[in-house]
C-alpha positions in Angstrom: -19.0 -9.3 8.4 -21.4 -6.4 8.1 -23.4 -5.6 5.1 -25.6 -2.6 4.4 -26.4 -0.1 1.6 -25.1 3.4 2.8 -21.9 4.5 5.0 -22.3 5.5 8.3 -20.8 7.6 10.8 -18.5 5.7 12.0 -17.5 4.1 8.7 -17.3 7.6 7.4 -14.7 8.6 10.3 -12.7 5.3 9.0 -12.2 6.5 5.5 -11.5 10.0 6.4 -8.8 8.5 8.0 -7.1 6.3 5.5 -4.1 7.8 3.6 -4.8 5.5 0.6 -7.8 3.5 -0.8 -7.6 1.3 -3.9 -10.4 1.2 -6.2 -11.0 -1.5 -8.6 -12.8 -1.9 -12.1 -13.7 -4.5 -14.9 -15.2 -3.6 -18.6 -17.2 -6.8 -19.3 -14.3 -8.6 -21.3 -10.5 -8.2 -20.5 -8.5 -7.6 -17.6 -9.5 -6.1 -13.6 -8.3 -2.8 -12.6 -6.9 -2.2 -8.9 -5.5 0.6 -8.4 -4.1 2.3 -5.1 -5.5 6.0 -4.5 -4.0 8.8 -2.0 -2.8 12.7 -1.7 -6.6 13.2 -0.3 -8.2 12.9 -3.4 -11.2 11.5 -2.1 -14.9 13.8 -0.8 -17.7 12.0 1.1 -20.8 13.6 -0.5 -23.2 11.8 1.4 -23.7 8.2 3.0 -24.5 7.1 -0.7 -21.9 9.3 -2.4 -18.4 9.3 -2.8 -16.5 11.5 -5.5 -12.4 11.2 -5.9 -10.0 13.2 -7.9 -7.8 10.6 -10.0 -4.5 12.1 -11.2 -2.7 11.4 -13.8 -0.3 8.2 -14.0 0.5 5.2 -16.7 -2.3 4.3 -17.5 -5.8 5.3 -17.4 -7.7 1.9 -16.7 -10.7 3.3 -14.4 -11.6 5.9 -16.7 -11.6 3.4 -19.9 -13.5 0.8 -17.7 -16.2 2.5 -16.8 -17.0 3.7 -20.5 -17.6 0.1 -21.1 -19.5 -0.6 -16.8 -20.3 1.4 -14.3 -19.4 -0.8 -11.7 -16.7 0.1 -9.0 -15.4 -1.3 -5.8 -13.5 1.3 -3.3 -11.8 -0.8 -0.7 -9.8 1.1 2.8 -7.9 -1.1 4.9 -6.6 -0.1 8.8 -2.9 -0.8 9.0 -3.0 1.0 12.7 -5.4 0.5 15.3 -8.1 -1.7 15.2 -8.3 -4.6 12.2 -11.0 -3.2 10.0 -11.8 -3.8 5.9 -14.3 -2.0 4.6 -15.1 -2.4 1.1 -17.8 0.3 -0.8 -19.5 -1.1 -3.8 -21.6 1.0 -6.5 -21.8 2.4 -9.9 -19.4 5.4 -11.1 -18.8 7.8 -13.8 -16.2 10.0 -14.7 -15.9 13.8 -15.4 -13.1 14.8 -17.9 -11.6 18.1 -17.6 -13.4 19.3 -21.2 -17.0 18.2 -19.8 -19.0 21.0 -18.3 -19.0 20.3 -14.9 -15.6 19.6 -14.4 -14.7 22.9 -12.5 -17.9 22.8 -9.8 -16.4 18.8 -9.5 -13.3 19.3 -9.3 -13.5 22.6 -6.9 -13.1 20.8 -4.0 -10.3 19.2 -4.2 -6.2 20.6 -4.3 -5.6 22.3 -7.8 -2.8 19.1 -8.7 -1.3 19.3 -12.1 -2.3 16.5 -13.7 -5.9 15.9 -12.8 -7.5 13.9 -15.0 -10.9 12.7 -14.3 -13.3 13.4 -11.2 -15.2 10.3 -10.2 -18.7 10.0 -8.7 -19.8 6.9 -7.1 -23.3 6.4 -5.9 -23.1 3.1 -3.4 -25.1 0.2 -3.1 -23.8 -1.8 -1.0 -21.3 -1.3 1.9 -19.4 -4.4 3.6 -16.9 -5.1 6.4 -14.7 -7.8 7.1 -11.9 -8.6 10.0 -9.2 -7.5 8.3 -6.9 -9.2 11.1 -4.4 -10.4 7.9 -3.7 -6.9 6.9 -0.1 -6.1 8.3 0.7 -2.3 10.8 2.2 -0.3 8.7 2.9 3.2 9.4 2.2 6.2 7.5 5.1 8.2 6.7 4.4 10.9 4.3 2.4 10.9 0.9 4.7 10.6 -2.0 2.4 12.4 -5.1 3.3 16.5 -3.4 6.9 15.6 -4.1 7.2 13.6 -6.9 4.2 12.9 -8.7 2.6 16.9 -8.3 6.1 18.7 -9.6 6.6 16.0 -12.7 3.0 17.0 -14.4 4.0 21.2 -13.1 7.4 21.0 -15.1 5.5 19.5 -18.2 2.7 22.3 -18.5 -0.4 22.2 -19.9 1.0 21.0 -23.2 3.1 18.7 -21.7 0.2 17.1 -19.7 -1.6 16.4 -23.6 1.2 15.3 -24.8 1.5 12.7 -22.1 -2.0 11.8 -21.8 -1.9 11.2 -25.8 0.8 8.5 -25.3 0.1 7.0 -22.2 -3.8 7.7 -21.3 -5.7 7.6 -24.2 -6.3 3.6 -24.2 -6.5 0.7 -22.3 -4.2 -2.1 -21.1 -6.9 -4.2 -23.3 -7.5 -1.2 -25.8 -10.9 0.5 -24.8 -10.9 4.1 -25.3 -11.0 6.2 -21.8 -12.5 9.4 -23.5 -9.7 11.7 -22.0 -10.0 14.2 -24.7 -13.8 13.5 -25.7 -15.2 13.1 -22.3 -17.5 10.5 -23.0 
């Protein structure tokens, strides 16, 4: 196991690589957050900064958690080639698509409909681990272009609201996610 405070090269090469990551969050009380992430939604910034586009979906746990701590795990497995787990610890915040600097944020990634928040993480900590009981698997497509992308298209803008309303304004555990205040 190797533990350090910043990605390097050759960890960075192993997460550009990785068709999904899972990221995982906790508000102080209530339930843990673990969420798998893909559709290349994630930007290394820097060996201390990682920012991610997170789409829309059922629920809206990340975005609610982190209003109540900033704490964040990223975790990218290898399911081809050699055994590798590489977990990224640090503290995050999110970027609604009413808060200022959504658009220079969320510039860089693909214009999906649906985006809901943009993520920054600043990393302190960085860790490895074997990895050997993670099974091959092998990457056959991603499924959000095809299904997820065209589902929040056919809704429109208004649509999108709508859905947030019902399904992404709260909580599993009731903490509000700000996805219309931003906070």
């Amino acid at each position: 196991m190797a533990i350090g405070t910043r990605l390097n090269r050759s960890f960075r090469a192993f997460i550009e690589k990785q068709p999904v990551f899972f990221v995982a969050t906790a508000a102080p009380e209530g339930r843990v957050n673990l969420s798998p992430k893909g559709m290349g939604t994630l930007e290394i910034l820097s060996d201390t900064h990682i920012r991610w586009l997170n789409l829309s979906g059922s629920g809206n746990e990340t975005a609610a958690h982190l209003r109540q701590s900033d704490r964040m795990t990223l975790m990218f497995c290898a399911f081809e080639g050699d055994a590798l787990i590489l977990r990224v610890y640090g503290t995050a915040s999110a970027t609604h698509p009413q808060d200022a600097d959504w658009a220079e944020k969320a510039a860089a990634f693909p214009n999906h409909a649906g985006s809901r928040q943009v993520i920054d993480m600043k990393i302190d900590m960085v860790q490895t681990s074997c990895g050997s009981g993670v099974p091959f698997m092998n990457f056959e497509a991603q499924r959000g272009p095809g299904e997820l992308v065209p589902y929040f298209e056919e809704m429109g803008p208004e649509g999108v609201a709508a859905y947030w309303k019902k399904k992404n304004t709260r909580s599993i555990d009731g903490y509000e996610t700000g996805i219309f205040d931003g906070h």
